[in-house]
N, C-alpha and C positions, 0 to 999 in steps of 0.2 A: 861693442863700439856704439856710440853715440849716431844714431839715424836721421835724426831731426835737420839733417840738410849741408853738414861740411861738402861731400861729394859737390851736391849742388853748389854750394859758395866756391869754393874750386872751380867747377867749372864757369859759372857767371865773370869769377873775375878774368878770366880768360878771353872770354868774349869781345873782338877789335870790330870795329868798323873798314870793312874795305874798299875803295871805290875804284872806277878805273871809266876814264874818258872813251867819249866816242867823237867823232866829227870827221872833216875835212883835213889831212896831216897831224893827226893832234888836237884839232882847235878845240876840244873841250865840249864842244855844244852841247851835247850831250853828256850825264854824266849819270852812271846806274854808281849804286852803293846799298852793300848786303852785311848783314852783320857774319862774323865765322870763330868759328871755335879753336883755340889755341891743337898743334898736334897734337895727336893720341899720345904719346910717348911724354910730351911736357904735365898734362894732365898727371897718368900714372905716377911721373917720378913727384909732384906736388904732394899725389893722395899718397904717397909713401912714404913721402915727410913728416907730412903729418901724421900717419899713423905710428912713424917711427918717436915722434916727438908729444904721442898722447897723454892724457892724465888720467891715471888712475882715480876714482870715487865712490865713497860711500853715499850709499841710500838710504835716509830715512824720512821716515813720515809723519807725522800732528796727528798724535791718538782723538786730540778733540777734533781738531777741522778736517782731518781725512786728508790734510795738504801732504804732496809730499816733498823733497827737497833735497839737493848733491851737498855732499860736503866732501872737501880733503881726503884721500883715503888715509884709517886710521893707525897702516903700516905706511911707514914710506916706501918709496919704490928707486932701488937705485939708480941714480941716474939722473932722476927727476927732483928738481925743486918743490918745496911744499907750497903752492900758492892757490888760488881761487881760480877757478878758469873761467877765459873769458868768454865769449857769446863765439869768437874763432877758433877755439879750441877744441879739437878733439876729447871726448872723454868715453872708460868706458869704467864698468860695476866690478864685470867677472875678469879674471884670464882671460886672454884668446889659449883655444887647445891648442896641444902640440901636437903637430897633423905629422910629427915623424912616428911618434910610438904610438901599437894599436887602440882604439879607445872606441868610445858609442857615437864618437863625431867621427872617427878616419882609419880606413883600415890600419894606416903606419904604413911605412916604406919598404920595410923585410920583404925582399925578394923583388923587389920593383926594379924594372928594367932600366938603364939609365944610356950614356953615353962616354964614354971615358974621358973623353977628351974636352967636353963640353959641359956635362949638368952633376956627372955624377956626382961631389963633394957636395954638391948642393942640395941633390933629389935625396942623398944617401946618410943626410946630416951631419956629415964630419963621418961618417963609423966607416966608411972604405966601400967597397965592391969587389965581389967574385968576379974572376973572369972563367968562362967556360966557351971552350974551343968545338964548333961544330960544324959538318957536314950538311949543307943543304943546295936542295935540287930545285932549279928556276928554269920559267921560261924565259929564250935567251935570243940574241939576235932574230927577232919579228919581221915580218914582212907581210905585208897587205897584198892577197893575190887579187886578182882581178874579181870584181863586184864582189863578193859576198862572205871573205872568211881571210884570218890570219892565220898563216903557219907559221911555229917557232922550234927550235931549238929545244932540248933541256941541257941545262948547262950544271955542272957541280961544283960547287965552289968550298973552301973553308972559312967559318965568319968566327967572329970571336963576339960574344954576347955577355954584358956586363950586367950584374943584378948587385942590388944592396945588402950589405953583410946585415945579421940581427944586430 
């Protein structure tokens, strides 16, 4: 992906002015004003757009001037219109990797612990999750005895622990 500052342009345009009065009932007299950053959450989903809506590009360079320069990438990419990008655009040269199957950038997700009800189709790319039923021993109802030490319980329970199919 392209470095040279979307993040930052994201966040800049974000950026409000907020003020808020002081005085007597209201009257204003006073008046402080800070600049503030759009929420975290409005941010992400921005930079997610954009990264969802980037342009693929080729690189090349001026054998004589050493200049170099993006062009068009010279596959299209589906999805994507063939156009020039502009100074807002996201762009990037390579793939991003695919951070589900193993590779020299990510271990991949096989056998990655997940939640079932929450992340797994997510964490586990579409391919499913093992479930495997187990036995385990916790400390269990605590109590704080007087000044210096807690006693508990072991408690055994059955959990059920979900991992990513290969």
């Amino acid at each position: 992906m392209d470095s040279s500052g979307s993040g930052r342009q994201v966040i800049k345009s974000g950026v409000k002015t907020t003020c808020k009065c002081h005085g007597v009932s209201g009257s204003c007299t006073v008046r402080t004003c800070w600049r503030q950053l759009s929420p975290f959450h409005e941010i992400g989903k921005q930079l997610k757009q954009k990264y969802e809506s980037s342009l693929k590009v080729g690189s090349t360079s001026n054998e004589a001037t050493g200049e170099g320069d993006i062009s068009p990438a010279k596959k299209p990419v589906p999805g994507h219109t063939d156009h020039i990008p502009r100074t807002t655009d996201l762009i990037y040269i390579d793939d991003s990797p695919n951070f589900c199957l193993m590779s020299k950038y990510s271990p991949g997700t096989f056998g990655r612990r997940c939640y079932k009800d929450k992340n797994c189709e997510s964490i586990c790319c579409g391919r499913g999750h093992n479930t495997q039923s187990k036995v385990v021993t916790r400390p269990c109802q605590c109590q704080v005895r007087w000044c210096c030490y807690v006693e508990c319980k072991q408690c055994t329970q059955r959990e059920e622990v979900y991992t990513c199919k290969d």
